[in-house]
VEXBA-801537 format. One record per residue (C-alpha): residue in one letter; x, z, y. Coordinates in steps of 0.2 Angstrom, whole numbers, plus 5000, padded with zeros to 4 digits. Layout:
aXZY/...
//
This chain:
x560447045095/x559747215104/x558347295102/x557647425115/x556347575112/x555647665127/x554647805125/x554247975134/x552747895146/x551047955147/x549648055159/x550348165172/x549748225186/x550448215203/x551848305208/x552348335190/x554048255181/x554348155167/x555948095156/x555847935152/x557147885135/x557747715131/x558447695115/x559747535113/x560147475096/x561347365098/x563347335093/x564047375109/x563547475124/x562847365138/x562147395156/x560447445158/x558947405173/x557247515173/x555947385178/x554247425180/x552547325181/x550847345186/x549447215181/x549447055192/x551147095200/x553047045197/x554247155188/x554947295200/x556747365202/x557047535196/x558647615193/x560247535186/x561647625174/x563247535173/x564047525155/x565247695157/x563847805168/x565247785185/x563947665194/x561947695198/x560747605210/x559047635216/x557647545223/x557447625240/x555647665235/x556347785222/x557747865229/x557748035228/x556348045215/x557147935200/x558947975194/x559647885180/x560947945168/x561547885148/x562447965132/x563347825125/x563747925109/x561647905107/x561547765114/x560347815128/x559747785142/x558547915151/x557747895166/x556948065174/x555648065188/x555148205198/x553648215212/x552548085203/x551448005213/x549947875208/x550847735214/x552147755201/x550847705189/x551547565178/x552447525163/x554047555163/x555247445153/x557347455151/x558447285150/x560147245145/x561047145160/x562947175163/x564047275174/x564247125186/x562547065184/x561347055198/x560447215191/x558847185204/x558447025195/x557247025180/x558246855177/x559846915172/x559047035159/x559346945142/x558347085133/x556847205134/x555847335128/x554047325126/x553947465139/x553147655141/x551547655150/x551547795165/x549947865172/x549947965186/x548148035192/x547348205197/
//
């Protein structure tokens, strides 16, 4: 069993940055996907953190905005975002998948935080 916490979301304005923290409780250490979702649509590729840190991927719709990065020793998982915009309101949720896992797919998640919702508005 593994449970996630997300936190760090709230109201920013654009152009502003936020750290986004997802605590894993769990017994090993695992891969983790940022997903985000807006009302009415699918679940959105973020970022993805291999298990030892060595491996990240972005949707192209973040790179160079989002980075992804983990302390094991916390088991953590922070995703920071810079140059908010309005369309990156959405709750933002973390999910355990594996290293060889397609990391894009909500599918081959097998758990999930409740998520951290993110307001970006002037």
């Amino acid at each position: 069993q593994v449970t996630l916490v997300e936190s760090g979301g709230g109201v920013v304005q654009p152009g502003e940055s936020l750290r986004l923290s997802c605590s894993v409780i769990g017994r090993s250490i695992y891969a983790i996907s940022w997903f985000r979702q807006t009302p009415g649509k699918e679940r959105e590729f973020v970022a993805f953190i291999s298990r030892n840190g060595g491996t990240t991927d972005y949707a192209d719709s973040v790179k160079g905005r989002f980075s992804i990065s983990r302390e094991n020793a916390k088991k953590m998982v922070f995703l920071d975002i810079s140059s908010l915009k309005p369309e990156d309101t959405a709750v933002y949720s973390c999910g355990v998948t594996s290293d060889t896992s397609d990391h894009r797919v909500p599918f081959e998640h097998t758990y999930w935080g409740p998520g951290t919702q993110v307001t970006v508005s002037s």
